[in-house]
KOLSEPA-899760 format. One record per residue (C-alpha): z, y, x. Coordinates in pm, 1 decimal, always signed. Layout:
<rs>
+----------+----------+----------+
:       c3 :       c2 :       c1 :
+----------+----------+----------+
:        Z :        Y :        X :
...
+----------+----------+----------+
</rs>
This chain:
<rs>
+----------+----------+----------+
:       c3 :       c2 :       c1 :
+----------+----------+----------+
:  +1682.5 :  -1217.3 :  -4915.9 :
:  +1926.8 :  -1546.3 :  -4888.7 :
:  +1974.0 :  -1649.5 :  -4529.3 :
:  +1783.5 :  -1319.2 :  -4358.6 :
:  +1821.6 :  -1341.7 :  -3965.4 :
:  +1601.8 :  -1039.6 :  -3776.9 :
:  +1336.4 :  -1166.2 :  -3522.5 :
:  +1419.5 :  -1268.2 :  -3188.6 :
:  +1491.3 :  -1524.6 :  -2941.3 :
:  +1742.5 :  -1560.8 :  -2675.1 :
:  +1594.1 :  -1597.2 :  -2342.8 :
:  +1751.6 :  -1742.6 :  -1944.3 :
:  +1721.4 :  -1354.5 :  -1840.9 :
:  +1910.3 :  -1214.7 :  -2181.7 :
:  +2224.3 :  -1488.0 :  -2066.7 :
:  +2195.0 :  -1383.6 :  -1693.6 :
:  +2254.8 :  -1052.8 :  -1798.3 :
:  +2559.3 :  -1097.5 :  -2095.8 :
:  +2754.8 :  -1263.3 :  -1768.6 :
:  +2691.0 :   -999.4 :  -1513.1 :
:  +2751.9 :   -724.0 :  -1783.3 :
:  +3089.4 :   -911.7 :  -1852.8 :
:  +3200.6 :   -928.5 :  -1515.8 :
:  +3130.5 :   -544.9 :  -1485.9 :
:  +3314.7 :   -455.9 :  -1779.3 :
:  +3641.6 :   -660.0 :  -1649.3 :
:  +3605.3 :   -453.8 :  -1294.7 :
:  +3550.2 :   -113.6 :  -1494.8 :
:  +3853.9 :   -199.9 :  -1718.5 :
:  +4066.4 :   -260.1 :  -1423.0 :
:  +3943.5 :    +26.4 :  -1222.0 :
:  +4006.6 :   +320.0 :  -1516.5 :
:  +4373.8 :   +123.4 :  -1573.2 :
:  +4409.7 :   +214.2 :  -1221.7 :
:  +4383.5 :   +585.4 :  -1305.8 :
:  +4529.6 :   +629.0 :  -1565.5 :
:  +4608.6 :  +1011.0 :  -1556.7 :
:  +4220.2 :  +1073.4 :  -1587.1 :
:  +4150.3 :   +849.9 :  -1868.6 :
:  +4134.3 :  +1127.5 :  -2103.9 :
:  +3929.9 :  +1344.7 :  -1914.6 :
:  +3637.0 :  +1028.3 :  -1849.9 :
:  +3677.5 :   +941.2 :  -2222.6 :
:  +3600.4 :  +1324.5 :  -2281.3 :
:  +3285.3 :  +1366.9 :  -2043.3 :
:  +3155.3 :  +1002.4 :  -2105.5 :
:  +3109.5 :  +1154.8 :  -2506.4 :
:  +2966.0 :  +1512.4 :  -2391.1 :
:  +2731.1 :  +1273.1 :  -2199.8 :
:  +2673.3 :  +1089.4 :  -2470.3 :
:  +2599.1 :  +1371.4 :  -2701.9 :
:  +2336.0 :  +1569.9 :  -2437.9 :
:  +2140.7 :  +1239.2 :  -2371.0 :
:  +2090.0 :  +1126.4 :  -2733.5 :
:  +2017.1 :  +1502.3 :  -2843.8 :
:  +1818.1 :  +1550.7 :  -2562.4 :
:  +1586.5 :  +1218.3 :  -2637.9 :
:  +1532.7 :  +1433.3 :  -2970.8 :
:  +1423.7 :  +1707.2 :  -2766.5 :
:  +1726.4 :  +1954.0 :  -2816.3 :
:  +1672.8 :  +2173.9 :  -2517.0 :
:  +2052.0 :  +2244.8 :  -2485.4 :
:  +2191.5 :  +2148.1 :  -2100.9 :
:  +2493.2 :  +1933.7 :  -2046.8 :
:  +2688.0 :  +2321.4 :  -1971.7 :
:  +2570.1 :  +2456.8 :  -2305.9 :
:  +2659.2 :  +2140.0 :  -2493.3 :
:  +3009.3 :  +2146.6 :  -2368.9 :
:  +3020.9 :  +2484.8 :  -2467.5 :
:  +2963.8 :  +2451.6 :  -2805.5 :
:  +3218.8 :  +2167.4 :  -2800.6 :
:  +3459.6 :  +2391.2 :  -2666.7 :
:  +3392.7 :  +2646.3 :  -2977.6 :
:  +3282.8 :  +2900.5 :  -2664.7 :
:  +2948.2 :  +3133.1 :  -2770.5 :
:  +2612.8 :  +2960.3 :  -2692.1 :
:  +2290.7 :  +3106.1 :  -2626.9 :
:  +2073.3 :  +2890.2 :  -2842.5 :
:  +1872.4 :  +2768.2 :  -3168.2 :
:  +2129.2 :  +2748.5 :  -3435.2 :
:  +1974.6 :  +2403.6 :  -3529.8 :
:  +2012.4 :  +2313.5 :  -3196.8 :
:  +2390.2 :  +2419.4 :  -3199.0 :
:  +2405.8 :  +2211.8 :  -3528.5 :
:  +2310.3 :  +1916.8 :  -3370.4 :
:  +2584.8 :  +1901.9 :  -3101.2 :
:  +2853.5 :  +2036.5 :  -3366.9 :
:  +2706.8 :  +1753.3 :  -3588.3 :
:  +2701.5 :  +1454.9 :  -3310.2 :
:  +3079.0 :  +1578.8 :  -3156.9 :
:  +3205.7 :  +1533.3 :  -3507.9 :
:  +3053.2 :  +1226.3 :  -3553.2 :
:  +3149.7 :  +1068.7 :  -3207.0 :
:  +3533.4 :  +1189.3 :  -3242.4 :
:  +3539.8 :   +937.1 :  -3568.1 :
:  +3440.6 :   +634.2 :  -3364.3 :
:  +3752.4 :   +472.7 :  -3364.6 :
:  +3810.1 :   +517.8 :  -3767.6 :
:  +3474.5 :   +438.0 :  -3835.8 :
:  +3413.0 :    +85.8 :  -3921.6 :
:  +3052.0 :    -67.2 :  -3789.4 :
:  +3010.3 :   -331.0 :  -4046.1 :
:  +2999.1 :    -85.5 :  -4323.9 :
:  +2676.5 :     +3.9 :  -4483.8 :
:  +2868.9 :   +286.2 :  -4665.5 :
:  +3008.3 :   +440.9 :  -4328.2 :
:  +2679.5 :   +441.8 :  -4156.3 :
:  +2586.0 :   +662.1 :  -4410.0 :
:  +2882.9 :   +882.8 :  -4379.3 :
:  +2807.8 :   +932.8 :  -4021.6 :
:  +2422.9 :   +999.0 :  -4042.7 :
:  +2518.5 :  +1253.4 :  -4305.5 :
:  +2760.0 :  +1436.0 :  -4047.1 :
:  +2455.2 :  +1360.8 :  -3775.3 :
:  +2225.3 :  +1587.4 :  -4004.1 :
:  +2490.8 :  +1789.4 :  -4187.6 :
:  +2354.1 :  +2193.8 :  -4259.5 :
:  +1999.5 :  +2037.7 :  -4140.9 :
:  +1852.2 :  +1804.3 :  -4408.2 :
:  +1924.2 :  +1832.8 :  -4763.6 :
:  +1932.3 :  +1460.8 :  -4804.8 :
:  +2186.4 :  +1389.1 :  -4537.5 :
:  +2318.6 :  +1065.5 :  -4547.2 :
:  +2120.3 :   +910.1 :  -4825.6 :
:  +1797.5 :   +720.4 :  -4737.4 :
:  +1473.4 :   +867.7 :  -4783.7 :
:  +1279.6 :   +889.8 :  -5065.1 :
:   +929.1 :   +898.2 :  -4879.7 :
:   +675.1 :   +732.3 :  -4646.2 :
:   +748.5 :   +739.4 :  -4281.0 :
:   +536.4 :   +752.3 :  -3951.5 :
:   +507.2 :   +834.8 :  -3593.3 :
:   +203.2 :  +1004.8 :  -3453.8 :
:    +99.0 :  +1032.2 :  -3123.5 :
:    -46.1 :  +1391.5 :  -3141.9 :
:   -303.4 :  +1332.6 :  -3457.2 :
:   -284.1 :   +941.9 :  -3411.5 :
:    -76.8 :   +742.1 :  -3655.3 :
:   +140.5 :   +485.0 :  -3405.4 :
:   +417.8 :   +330.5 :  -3597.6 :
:   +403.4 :   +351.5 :  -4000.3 :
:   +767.4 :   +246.8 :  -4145.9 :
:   +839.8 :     +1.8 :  -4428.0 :
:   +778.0 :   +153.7 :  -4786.5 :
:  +1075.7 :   +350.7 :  -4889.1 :
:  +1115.7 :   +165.4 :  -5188.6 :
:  +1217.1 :   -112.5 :  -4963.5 :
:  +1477.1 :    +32.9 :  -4752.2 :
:  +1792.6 :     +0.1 :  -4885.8 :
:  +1704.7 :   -423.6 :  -4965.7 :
:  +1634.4 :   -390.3 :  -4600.1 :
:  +1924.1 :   -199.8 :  -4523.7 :
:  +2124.0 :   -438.5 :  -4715.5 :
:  +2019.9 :   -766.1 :  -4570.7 :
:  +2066.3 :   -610.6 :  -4191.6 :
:  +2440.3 :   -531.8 :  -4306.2 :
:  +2476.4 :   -879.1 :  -4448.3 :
:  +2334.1 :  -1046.0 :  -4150.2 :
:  +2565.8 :   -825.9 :  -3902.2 :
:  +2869.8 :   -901.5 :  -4143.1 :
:  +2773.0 :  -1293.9 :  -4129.5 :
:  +2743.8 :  -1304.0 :  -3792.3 :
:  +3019.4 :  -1124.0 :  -3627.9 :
:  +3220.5 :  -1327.5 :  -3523.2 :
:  +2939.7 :  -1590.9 :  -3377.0 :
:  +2676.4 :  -1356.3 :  -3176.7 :
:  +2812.6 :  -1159.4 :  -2850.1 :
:  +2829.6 :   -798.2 :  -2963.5 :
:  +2635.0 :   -696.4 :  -2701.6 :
:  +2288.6 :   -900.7 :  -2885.3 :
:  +2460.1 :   -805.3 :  -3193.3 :
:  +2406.3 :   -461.4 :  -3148.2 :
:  +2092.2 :   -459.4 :  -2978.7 :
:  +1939.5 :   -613.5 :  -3266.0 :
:  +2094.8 :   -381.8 :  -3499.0 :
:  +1957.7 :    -80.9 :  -3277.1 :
:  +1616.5 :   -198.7 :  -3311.4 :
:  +1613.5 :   -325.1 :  -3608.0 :
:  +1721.4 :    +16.8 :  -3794.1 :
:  +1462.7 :   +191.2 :  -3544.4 :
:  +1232.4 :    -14.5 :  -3748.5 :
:  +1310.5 :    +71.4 :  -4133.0 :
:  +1375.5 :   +437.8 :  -3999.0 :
:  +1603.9 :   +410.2 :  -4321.6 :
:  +1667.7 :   +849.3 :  -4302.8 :
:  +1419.2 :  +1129.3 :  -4338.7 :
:  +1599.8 :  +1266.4 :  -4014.5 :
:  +1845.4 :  +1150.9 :  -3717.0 :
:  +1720.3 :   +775.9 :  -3709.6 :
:  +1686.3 :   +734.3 :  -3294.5 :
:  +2041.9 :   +921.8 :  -3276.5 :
:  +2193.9 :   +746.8 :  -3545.2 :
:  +2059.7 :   +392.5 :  -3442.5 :
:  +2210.4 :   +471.4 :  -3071.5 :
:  +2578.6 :   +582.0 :  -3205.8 :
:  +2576.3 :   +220.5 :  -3393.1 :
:  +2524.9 :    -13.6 :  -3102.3 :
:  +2796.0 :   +214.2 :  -2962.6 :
:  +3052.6 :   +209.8 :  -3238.7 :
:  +2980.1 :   -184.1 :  -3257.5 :
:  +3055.6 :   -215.7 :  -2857.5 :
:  +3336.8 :     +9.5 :  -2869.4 :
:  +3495.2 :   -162.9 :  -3198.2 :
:  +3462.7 :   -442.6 :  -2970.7 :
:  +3572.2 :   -354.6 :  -2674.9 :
:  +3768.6 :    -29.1 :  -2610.4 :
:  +3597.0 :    +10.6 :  -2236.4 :
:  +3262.6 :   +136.1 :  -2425.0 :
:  +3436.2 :   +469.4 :  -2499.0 :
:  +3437.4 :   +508.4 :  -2133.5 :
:  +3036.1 :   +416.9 :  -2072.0 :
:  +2767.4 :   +654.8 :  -2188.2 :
:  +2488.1 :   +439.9 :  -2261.6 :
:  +2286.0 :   +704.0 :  -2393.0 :
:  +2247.9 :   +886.9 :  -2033.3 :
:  +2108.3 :   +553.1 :  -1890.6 :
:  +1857.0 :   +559.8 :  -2208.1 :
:  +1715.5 :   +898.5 :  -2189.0 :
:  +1691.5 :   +823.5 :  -1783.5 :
:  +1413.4 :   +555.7 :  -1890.9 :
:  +1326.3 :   +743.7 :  -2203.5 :
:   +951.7 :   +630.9 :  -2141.1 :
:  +1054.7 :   +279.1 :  -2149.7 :
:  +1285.3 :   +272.9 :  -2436.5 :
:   +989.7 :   +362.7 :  -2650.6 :
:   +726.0 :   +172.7 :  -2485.4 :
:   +960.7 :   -123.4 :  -2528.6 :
:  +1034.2 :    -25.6 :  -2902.8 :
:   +643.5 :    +18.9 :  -2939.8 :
:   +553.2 :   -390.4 :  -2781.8 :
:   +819.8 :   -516.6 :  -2997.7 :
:   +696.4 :   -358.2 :  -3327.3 :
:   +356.4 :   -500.1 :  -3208.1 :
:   +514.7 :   -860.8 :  -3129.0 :
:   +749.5 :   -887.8 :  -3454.4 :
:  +1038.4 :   -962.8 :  -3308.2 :
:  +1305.2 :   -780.4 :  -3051.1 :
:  +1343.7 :  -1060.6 :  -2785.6 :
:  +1239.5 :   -770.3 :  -2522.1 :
:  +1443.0 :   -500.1 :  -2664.6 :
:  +1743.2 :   -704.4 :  -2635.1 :
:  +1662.3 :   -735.4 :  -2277.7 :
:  +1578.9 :   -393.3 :  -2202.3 :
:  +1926.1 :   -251.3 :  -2374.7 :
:  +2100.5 :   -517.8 :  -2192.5 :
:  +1936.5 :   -390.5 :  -1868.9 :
:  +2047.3 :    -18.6 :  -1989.1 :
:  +2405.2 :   -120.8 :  -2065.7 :
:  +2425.9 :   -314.8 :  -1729.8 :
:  +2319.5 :    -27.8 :  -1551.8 :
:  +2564.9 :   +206.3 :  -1706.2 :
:  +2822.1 :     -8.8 :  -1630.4 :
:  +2734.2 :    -28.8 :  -1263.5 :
:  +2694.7 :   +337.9 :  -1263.1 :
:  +3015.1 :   +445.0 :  -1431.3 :
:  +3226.1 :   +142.0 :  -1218.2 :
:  +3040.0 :   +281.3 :   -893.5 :
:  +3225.5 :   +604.4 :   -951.7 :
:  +3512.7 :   +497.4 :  -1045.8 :
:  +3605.4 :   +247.6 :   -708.3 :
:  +3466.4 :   +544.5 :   -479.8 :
:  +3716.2 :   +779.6 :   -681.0 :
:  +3392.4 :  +1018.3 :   -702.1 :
:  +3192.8 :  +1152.6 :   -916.1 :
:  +2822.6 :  +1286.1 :   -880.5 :
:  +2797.4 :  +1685.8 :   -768.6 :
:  +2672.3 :  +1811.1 :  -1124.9 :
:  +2990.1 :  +1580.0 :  -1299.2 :
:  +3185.7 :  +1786.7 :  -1065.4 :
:  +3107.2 :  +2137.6 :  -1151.8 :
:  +3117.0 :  +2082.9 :  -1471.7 :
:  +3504.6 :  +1924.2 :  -1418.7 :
:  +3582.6 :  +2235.2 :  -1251.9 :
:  +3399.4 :  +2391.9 :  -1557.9 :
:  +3613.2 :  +2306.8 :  -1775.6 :
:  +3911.0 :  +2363.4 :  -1624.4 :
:  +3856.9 :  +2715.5 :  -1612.5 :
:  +3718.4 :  +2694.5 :  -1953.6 :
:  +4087.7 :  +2593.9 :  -2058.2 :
:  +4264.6 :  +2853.5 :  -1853.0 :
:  +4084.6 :  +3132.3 :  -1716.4 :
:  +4357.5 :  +3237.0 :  -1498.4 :
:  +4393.7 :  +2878.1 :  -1309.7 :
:  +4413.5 :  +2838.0 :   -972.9 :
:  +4220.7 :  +2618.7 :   -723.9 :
:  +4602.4 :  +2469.6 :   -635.2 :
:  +4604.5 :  +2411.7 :  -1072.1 :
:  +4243.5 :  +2247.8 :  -1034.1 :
:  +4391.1 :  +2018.2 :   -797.6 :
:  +4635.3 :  +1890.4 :   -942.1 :
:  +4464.0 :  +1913.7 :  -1296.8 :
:  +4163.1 :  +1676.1 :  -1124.0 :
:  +4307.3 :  +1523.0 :   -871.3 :
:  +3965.6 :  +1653.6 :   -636.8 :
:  +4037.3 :  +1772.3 :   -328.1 :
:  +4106.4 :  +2135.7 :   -224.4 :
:  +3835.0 :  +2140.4 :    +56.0 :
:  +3620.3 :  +1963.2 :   -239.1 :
:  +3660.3 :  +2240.2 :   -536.2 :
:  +3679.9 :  +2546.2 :   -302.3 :
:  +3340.9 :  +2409.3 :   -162.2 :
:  +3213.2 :  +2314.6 :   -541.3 :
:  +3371.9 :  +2709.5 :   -625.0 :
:  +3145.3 :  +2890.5 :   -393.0 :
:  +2832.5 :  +2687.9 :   -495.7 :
:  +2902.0 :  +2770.8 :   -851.4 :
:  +2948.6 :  +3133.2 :   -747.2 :
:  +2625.7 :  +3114.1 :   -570.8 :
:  +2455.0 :  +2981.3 :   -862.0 :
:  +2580.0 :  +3314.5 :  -1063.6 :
:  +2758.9 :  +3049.3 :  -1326.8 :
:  +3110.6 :  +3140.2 :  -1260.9 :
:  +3245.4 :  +3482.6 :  -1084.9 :
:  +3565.9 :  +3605.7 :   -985.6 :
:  +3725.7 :  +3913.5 :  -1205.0 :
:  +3992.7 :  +4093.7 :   -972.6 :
:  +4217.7 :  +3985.0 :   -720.3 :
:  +4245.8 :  +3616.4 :   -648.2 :
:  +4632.3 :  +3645.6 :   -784.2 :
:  +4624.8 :  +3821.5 :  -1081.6 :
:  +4233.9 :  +3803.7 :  -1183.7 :
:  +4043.5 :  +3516.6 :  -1406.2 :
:  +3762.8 :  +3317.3 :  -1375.4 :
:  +3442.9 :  +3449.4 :  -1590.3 :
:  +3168.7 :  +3161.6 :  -1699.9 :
:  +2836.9 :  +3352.4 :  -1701.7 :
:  +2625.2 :  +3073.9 :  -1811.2 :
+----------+----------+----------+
</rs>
């Protein structure tokens, strides 16, 4: 179709919201160039964030603990499709920065890794009719399947044409909703369409590697859908744009909040400490310390509570003994 552009309009609240999102992002930038030493570490948990939230939209049961356990090739207690899925999505998010988000072809490659060892017709589009039911009630029926890759095609053409003209931020709203809408796969659609706006905000900007977007969706999980669900009813994704926008600004606030009071939540913390010992299981609290840059009061208190919780426990002496992770 010559000249396709998808549905929407551009409203007062959508521009309010680019400018505080960019002022954010300059602040976040300039606060995790400040630490430098950690970078790696934030880059690390903002993915295993990532990864839990979008699975967990999909209703994979696996906690934030288990998922960085199967990242860290440790034994998990759990489905093996469930397994698959984090083995799958870690993969896939590890490629971000060689993956380019323009290409048709390599959005393809990465739903294929998404659904790898799950569905036999990973990373091709399907070859059916689609829908969403609401128990035994049909709620969303998707575009013919004969139509999706034209549809696929002119969505890739539009995003190529306009680049370098729309902010990246609308850019990849529209593109999340948009493929929400042709659910082009058989499987791995809602996870697929949120690693996109992703890779397009982190191709554009390498701050986005640092801010899990995903946790903020699954946080308003309700909405997301019930937003998805007005727009498919209204024809275009004016207030999907705004809701993402919301999410991302949010996220941003979040992750920058941390970051200026050089702390991170209580759960974020354990699982720091986690994976410290997960690395070494003979390192010390003084290792931990210097390894995290948390205080010693902070991780010996953190220590005992995991103790407590029967996740971690102490195997012989406190100078020659290790650390055992029970769950």
């Amino acid at each position: 179709m010559e000249n396709y552009k998808p549905p929407y309009n551009l409203t007062d609240k959508t521009l309010c919201l680019i400018c505080d999102i960019m002022e954010r992002v300059g602040a976040l930038n300039y606060a995790i160039n400040q630490n430098k030493s950690k970078k790696s570490e934030l880059r690390r948990q903002s993915m295993i964030n990532s990864i839990h939230s979008s699975l967990a939209i999909e209703n994979n049961p696996l906690s934030v603990n288990q998922v960085t356990s199967v990242i860290d090739g440790k034994l998990t207690i759990g489905k093996p499709k469930d397994i698959q899925e984090v083995k799958n999505a870690y993969k896939a998010y590890e490629m971000m920065e060689e993956i380019n988000p323009y290409s048709e072809k390599d959005l393809k490659k990465i739903q294929g890794i998404m659904t790898e060892f799950i569905e036999d017709d990973n990373g091709q589009y399907r070859n059916h009719g689609e829908a969403v039911y609401n128990g035994d009630v049909q709620i969303f029926m998707a575009p013919p399947h004969e139509q999706v890759p034209e549809l696929m095609g002119n969505l890739f053409e539009w995003l190529n044409k306009e680049k370098d003209t729309i902010s990246p931020l609308i850019l990849s709203s529209v593109f999340h909703y948009e493929f929400v809408f042709i659910h082009p796969f058989s499987d791995g659609n809602g996870r697929t369409a949120r690693y996109w706006q992703s890779e397009i905000l982190s191709h554009w900007k390498k701050i986005f590697e640092y801010i899990p977007i995903e946790t903020m969706v699954k946080k308003n999980q309700q909405e997301y859908y019930k937003v998805i669900n007005d727009c498919d009813k209204s024809g275009d994704s004016t207030k999907f744009i705004e809701f993402m926008l919301e999410i991302i600004k949010e996220t941003v606030d979040e992750t920058l909040k941390k970051q200026e009071n050089g702390t991170v939540n209580s759960t974020e913390k354990e699982e720091i400490i986690l994976n410290e010992m997960r690395k070494n299981s003979k390192i010390t609290i003084a290792e931990i310390v210097k390894n995290t840059s948390i205080s010693e009061r902070t991780i010996k208190r953190y220590v005992k509570s995991l103790q407590e919780k029967k996740i971690i426990t102490r195997v012989g002496s406190n100078k020659t003994g290790y650390w055992k992770i029970i769950k």
